[in-house]
N, C-alpha and C positions, 0 to 999 in steps of 0.2 A: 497536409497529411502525406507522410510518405507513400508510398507505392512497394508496392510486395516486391520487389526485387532489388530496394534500395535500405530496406527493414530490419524486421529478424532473417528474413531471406538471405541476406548479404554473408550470411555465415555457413551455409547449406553447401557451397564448393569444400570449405575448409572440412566441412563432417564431411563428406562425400569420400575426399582423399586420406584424410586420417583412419577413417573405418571401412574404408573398401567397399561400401556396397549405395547403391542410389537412394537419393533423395524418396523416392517411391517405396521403398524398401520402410526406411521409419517412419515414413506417413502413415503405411499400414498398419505398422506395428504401435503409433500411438493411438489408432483407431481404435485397435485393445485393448487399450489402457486407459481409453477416454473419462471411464467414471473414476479414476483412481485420482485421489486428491492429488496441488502442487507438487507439495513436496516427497509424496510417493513417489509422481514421477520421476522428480528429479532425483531421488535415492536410487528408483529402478535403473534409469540412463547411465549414471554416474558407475555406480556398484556392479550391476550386471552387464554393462557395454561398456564399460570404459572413459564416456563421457567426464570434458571438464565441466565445471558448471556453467562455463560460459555459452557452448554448445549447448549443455542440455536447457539452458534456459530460453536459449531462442527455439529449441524445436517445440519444448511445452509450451512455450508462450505462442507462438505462432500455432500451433496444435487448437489451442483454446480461442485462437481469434485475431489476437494481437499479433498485428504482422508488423507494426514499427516501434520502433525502440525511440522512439521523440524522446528527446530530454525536453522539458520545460526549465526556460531562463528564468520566470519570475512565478509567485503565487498567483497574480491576478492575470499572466498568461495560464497556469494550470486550469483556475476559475473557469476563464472563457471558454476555455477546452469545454466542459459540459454541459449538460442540457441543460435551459434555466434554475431547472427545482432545486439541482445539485449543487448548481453553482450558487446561487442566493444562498442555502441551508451553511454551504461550508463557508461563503464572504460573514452572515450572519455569525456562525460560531469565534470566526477569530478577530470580530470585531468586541464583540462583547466580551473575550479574552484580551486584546490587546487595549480595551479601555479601561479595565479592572486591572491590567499588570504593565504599565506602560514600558518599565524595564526591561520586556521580552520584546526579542527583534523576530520579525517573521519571514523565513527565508525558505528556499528551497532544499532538499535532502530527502535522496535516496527516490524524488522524484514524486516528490508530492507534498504540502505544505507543514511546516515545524516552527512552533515557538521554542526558543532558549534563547537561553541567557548567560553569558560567556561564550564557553567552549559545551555547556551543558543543554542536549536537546531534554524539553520540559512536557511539551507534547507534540501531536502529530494527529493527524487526518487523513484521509481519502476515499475517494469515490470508484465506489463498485458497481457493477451493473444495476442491482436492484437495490443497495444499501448505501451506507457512510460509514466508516469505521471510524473512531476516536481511540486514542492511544494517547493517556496519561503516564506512558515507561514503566510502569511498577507494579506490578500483579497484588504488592497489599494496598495500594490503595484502589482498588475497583471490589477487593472483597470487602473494607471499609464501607465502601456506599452501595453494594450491594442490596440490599434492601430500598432501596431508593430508585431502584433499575429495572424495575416489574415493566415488564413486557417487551424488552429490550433482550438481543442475544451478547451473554457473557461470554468473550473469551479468555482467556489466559492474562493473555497483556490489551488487550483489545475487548469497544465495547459496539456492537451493532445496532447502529441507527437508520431509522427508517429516510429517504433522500427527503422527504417534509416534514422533517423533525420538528414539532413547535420549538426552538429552541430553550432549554432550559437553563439558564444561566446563574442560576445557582449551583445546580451540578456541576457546571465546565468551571466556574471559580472555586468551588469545592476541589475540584478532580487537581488544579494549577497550585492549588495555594498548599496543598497537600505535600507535592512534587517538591513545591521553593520550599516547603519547610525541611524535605528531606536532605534534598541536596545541601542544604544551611549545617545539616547536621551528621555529613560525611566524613 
């Protein structure tokens, strides 16, 4: 695990100089913004300070907790990254996905694990502090199975699961087969 000074921290000299005022200075000021969603914040940094996003993502994300910027080289390094429940639920999801769709390669992107196939990412995952997100890419297909999703949080393009999801493997082949059929028909 990196170390706060070798992290998001490693960008704090560059804000420092570019915006003239101390690191203590926007720690305070994210302290007031603490309840304000992601990307509020980063609209607030960006918009109202001048911030690029590169900057404001290490101050919110460091802000929130996360003081390193770890890239993960492979899925089953991200896996080990978390705590067992996490790590089984999401080994469990893209096992039952990559034995129902063999043709999808399972790689890293954007820093947390993706089935596609070509150049075309199909789905995606990751683990939150108290959930799993699932990301099928395509907002009609999660209103399609939507009824199917009772007790689960809908978002947009994303669907929240709980970290000991009994896995449902009809759903995630649902959610995949939906995706190949669309991209089939671009």
């Amino acid at each position: 695990m990196e170390d706060r000074d070798t992290g998001r921290a490693a960008f704090f000299p560059a804000i420092e100089k570019k915006h003239g005022k101390p690191m203590s200075y926007w720690h305070r000021l994210m302290g007031r913004i603490k309840d304000m969603k992601y990307a509020d914040q980063m609209a607030y940094l960006m918009n109202d300070h001048g911030f690029s996003r590169v900057h404001a993502n290490a101050l919110v994300m460091y802000s929130k907790g996360s003081t390193s910027a770890r890239r993960f080289e492979s899925p089953d390094e991200y896996f080990e990254s978390l705590d067992p429940t996490k790590g089984a639920t999401l080994r469990r999801i893209f096992e039952v996905l990559q034995k129902a769709f063999p043709q999808l390669e399972l790689v890293m992107a954007w820093n947390q694990p993706m089935l596609k196939v070509g150049k075309q990412y199909v789905f995606g995952a990751s683990a939150a502090s108290h959930h799993i997100l699932i990301a099928p890419w395509d907002p009609e297909i999660i209103e399609a199975v939507r009824p199917r999703l009772t007790g689960l949080v809908v978002n947009k393009k994303t669907i929240r699961i709980p970290v000991d999801w009994k896995v449902d493997g009809k759903l995630l082949r649902d959610l995949v087969a939906s995706q190949l059929d669309r991209k089939d028909h671009r």
